[in-house]
N, C-alpha and C positions, 0 to 999 in steps of 0.2 A: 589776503587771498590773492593768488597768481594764476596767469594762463598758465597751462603746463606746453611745454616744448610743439612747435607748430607741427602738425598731422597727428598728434595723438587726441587733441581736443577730448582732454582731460585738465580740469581744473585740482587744484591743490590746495589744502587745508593743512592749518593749523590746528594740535588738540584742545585750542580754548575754543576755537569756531566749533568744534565737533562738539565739544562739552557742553553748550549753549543747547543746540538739539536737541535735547532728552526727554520731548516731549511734557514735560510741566509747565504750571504757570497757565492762564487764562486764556480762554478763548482755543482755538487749534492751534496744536506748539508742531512744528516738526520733529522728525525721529530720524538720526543717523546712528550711523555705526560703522566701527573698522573692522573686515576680516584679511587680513594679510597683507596690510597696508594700504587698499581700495576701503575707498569711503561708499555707503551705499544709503538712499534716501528709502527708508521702511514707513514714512509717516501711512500712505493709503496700503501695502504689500502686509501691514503686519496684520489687517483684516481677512484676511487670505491665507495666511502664514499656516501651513498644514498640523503646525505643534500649538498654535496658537496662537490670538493676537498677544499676549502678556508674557507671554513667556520670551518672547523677539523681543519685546519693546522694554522691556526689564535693560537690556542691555542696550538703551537709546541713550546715544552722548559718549559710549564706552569702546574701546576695544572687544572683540566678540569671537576672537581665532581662537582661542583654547575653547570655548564653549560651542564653537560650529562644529569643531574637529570631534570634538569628545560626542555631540548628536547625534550626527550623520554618518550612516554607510556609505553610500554612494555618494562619494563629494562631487565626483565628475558630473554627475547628472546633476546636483542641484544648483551647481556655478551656474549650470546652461539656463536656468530660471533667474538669476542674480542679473544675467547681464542688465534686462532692463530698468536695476535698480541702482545700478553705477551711476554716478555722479561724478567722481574724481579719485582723489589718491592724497596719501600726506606728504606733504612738500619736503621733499630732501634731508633738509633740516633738522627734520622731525622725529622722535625713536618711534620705532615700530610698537609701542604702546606708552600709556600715559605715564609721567613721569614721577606718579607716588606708588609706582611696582617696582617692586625687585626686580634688577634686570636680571642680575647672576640668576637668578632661581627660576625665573620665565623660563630661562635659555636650557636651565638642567632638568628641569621640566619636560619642555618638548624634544629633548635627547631622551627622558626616560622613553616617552611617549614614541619614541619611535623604535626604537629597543625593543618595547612588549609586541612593536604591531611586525618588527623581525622574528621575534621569538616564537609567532604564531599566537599568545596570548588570546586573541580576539578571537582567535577560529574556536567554534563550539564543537563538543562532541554531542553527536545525534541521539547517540545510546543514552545516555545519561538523562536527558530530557524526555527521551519515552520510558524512559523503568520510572520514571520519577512519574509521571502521569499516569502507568500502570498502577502505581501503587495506591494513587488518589481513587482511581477508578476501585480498587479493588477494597479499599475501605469506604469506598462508597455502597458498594453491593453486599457487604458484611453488616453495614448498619438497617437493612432492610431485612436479611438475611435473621438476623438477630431477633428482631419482634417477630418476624413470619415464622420461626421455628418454636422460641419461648413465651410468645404472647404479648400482650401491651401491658402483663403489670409494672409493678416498679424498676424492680431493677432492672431487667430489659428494657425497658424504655429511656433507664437512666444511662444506658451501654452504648443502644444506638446515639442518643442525643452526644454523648462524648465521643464517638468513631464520624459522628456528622461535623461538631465542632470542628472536628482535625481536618476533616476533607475540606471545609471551607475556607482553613488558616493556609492549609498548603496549597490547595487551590489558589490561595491568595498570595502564596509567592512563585505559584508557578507563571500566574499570571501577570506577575511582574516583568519577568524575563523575557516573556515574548511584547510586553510593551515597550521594554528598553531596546526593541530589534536584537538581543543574545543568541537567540537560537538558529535561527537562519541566515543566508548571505543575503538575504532579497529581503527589502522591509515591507515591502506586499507581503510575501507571505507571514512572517509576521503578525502585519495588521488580521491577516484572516486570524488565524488562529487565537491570537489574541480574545476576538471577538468570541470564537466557541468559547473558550478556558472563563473567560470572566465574568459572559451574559449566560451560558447555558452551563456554567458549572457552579456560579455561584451568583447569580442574578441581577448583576450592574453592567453597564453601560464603559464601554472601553474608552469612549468619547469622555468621560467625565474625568474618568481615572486619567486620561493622559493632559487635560484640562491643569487637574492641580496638580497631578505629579511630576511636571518638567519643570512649572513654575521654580519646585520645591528645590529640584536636582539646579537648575539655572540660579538662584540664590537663596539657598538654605539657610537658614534662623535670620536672614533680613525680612524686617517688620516692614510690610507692605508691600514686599514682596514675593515670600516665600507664604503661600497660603496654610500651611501647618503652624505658623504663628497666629495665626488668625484669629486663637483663641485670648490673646490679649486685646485688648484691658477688660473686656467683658467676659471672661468666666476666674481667667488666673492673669498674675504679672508676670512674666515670664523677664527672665537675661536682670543681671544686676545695674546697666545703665537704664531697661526702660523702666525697671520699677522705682527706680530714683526720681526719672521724669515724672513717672505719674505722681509719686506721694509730693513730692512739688509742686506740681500745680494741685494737688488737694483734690485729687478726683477719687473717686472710692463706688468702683461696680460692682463691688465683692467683698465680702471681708478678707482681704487676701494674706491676712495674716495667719488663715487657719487654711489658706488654699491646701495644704499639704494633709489635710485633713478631709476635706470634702472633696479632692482629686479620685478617692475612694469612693466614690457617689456617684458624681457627674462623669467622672474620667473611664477608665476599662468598662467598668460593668454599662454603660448608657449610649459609647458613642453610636453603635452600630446599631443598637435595635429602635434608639431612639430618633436618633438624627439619621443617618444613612438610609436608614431603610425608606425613608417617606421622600428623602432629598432627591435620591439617585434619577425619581419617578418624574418628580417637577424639573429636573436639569434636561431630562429628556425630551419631555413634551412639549419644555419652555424654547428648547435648541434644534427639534425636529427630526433627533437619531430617531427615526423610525426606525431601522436595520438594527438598532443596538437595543429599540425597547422590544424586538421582534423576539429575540433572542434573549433576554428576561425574560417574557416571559415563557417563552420553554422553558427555562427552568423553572417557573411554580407552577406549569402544565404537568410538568415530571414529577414533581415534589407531590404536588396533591394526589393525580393519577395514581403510582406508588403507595402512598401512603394513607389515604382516606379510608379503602376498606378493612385496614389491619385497625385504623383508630379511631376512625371517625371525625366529626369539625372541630370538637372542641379538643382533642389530642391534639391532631395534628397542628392548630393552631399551637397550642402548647409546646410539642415538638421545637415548630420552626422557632419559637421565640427561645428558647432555652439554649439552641443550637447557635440563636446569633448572639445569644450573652455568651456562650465561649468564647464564641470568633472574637466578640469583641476587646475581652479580658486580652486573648492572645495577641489580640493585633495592636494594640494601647502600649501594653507591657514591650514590645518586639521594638515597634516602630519609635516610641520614645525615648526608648534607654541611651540610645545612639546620638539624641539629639536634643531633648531639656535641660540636663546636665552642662553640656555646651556653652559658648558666647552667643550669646543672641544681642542684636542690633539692628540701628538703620544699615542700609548699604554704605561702605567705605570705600566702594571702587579697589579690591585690593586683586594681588593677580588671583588666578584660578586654583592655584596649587593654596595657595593661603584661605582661601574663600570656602574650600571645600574641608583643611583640616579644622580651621577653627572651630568648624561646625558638628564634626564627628568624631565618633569616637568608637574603639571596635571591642568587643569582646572574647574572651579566650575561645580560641578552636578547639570543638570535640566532637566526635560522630553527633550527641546527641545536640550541643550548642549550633552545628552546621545546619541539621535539619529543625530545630525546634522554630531556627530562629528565619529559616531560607536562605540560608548564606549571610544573611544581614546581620550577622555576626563579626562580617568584613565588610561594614560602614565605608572605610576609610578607601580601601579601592574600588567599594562599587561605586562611590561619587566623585573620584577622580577618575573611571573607565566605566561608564553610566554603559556603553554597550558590550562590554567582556561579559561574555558563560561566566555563570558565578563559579564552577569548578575550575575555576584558575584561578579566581585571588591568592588564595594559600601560597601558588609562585610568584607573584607581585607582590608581595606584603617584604618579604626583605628588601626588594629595591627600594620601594617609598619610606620602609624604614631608614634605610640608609641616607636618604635626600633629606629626610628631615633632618637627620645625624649631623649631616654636612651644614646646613643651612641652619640650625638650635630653632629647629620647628617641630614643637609638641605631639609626641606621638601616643596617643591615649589608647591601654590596652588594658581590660580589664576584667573579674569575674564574673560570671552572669547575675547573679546575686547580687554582686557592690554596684552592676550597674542598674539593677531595678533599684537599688533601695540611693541610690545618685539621682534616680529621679524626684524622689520624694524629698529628699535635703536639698537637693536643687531647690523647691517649692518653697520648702521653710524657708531657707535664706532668701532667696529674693522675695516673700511676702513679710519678713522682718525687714527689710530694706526698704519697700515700700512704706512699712511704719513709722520707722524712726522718721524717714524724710516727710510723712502726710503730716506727724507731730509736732515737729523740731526746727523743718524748714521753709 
């Protein structure tokens, strides 16, 4: 390590000195990180960090310019919070990121990246994001509408519960898009909105949801990282390197050779009404979102309000529970298909462009695949442009296809079908993977 040149009183690093940083290992480890060749000390800042402590510190010891750029709207504003985290810079020497990345592809990379933010790519249309919350709203008031005209026997009751289901799935990708800041220039507003859409239109907490979903977006299918793996090694084995580990060392939390069998069980039909629904409550009281559990519960003020006279406690109870096994079937089915299939692993430090394809994978465009699935039918460039209005992928999908073209980087496109039923062979294979290795090795 070096002075750097007299009156800048900037010191200079090397990427083994930085790599050392990453916060592991015993006792209080430090946390650095590179964005744009300035070194920054996040060890006490990642406490504070408005996205989270885990989600900064994921990338402690690393390069961090493609995953700032891709967070952040307002870069200018949050540099002016950076300064007091500066430290120094990488010494002359040194490339502008670690040297087991593609350099060619970093570089073609941040030319696409700058191409979509010419092309206007980034800028959202406003209409689109209100017709689209019209329509939430307006199947929301048809699932009322429906037992207060036809009664609460069956089939009306089975009508509203599936017109509820759908307002909670779309809900739950509209609610996406105002937490990835999509729809507006200002991530204030944003953040409000966000809050209506998520706590009073479908009863969670925006704090939670942005908790594990940046983690997810910052390193996707890395184990211990990315908290949607979280379900290894205690429910499934997930990726074909960990379930080698585990049947190697002979650990066994599951029969995970039939995982692909009881995913049918514990998986779609459970997460939500089982786990969600009780979590969301203790994340909050345990974290102190007041304003965010304020806002749940309006929504089961509204829910019960609404609907107690047409059904009474034990309906409505029934109702709600019926209403989050769809949500949950749909949101299991949506949110996996993209990504069990996948490589899953430790983190490899690899660039950004690599980190995000290995992980995803897209499904064919169709009116009905756009909206079934919220656009998350185009995986591939909402995790490489985490802030783009999802009504643009469809024009960024040729350019990344073609980067991959250029570079023989896997571009995974497929039917909606082969990608639910990818999930499931996903499972078989790697719980037969885990077998042979718990038996053999």
């Amino acid at each position: 390590m070096e002075d750097s040149e007299p009156g800048r009183g900037l010191r200079r690093f090397t990427w083994e000195e930085i790599g050392q940083r990453n916060g592991r290992g015993p006792g209080t480890q430090e946390r650095w990180l590179v964005i744009e060749r300035k070194v920054y000390d996040i060890s006490h800042f990642c406490r504070r960090h408005p996205g989270g402590s885990r989600v900064i510190s994921h990338y402690a010891g690393q390069d961090a310019t493609d995953p700032f750029v891709a967070f952040h709207l307002d870069k200018t504003l949050v540099r002016k919070y950076m300064g007091p985290l500066l430290i120094g810079e990488l010494a002359p020497d040194q490339p502008s990121f670690e040297p087991s990345k593609n350099k060619k592809l970093v570089e073609d990379f941040r030319e696409l990246r700058a191409a979509v933010e010419k092309m206007g790519l980034l800028n959202p249309n406003p209409a689109f994001f209100i017709l689209y919350l019209c329509h939430i709203l307006l199947l929301d008031v048809a699932a009322w509408l429906v037992i207060w005209y036809f009664g609460a026997s069956t089939v009306p009751f089975l009508c509203s519960a599936l017109l509820l289901g759908t307002v909670q799935a779309q809900a739950g990708w509209l609610q996406h898009d105002f937490g990835h800041l999509s729809v507006f220039s200002k991530s204030r507003w944003n953040h409000w909105v966000h809050k209506f859409v998520i706590g009073h239109l479908k009863g969670a907490p925006a704090s939670w949801w942005n908790h594990l979903h940046f983690q997810h977006h910052a390193k996707p299918n890395c184990f211990r990282k990315d908290p949607d793996v979280n379900m290894h090694p205690l429910f499934f084995a997930l990726g074909k390197t960990l379930s080698v580990e585990l049947g190697v060392q002979k650990k066994k939390f599951m029969p995970y050779n039939h995982q692909h069998k009881y995913f049918f069980i514990i998986g779609p039909p459970a997460l939500v009404p089982l786990y969600f629904q009780w979590y969301v409550f203790y994340f909050v009281v345990q974290r102190k979102q007041w304003v965010d559990l304020a806002w749940m519960l309006s929504f089961y003020i509204r829910f019960f309000l609404t609907y107690l006279p047409l059904l009474g406690v034990k309906g409505i109870l029934g109702l709600h529970l019926l209403v989050r096994f769809i949500e949950s079937n749909w949101f299991v089915w949506v949110t996996q298909m993209n990504h069990i299939p996948m490589h899953i692993d430790y983190d490899k430090n690899v660039d950004w462009f690599s980190t995000q394809l290995q992980a995803t994978c897209n499904v064919h465009q169709s009116f009905f695949n756009d909206w079934f699935s919220g656009h998350l039918n185009f995986q591939i460039e909402h995790h490489l442009f985490p802030t783009m209005p999802r009504h643009n992928y469809w024009k960024v999908a040729p350019l990344v296809k073609s980067l991959c073209a250029k570079h023989g980087v896997e571009y995974q496109c497929k039917p909606l079908l082969t990608a639910f039923a990818d999930i499931v062979y996903s499972l078989k294979d790697s719980g037969e993977l885990w077998l042979d290795a718990y038996l053999h090795k």
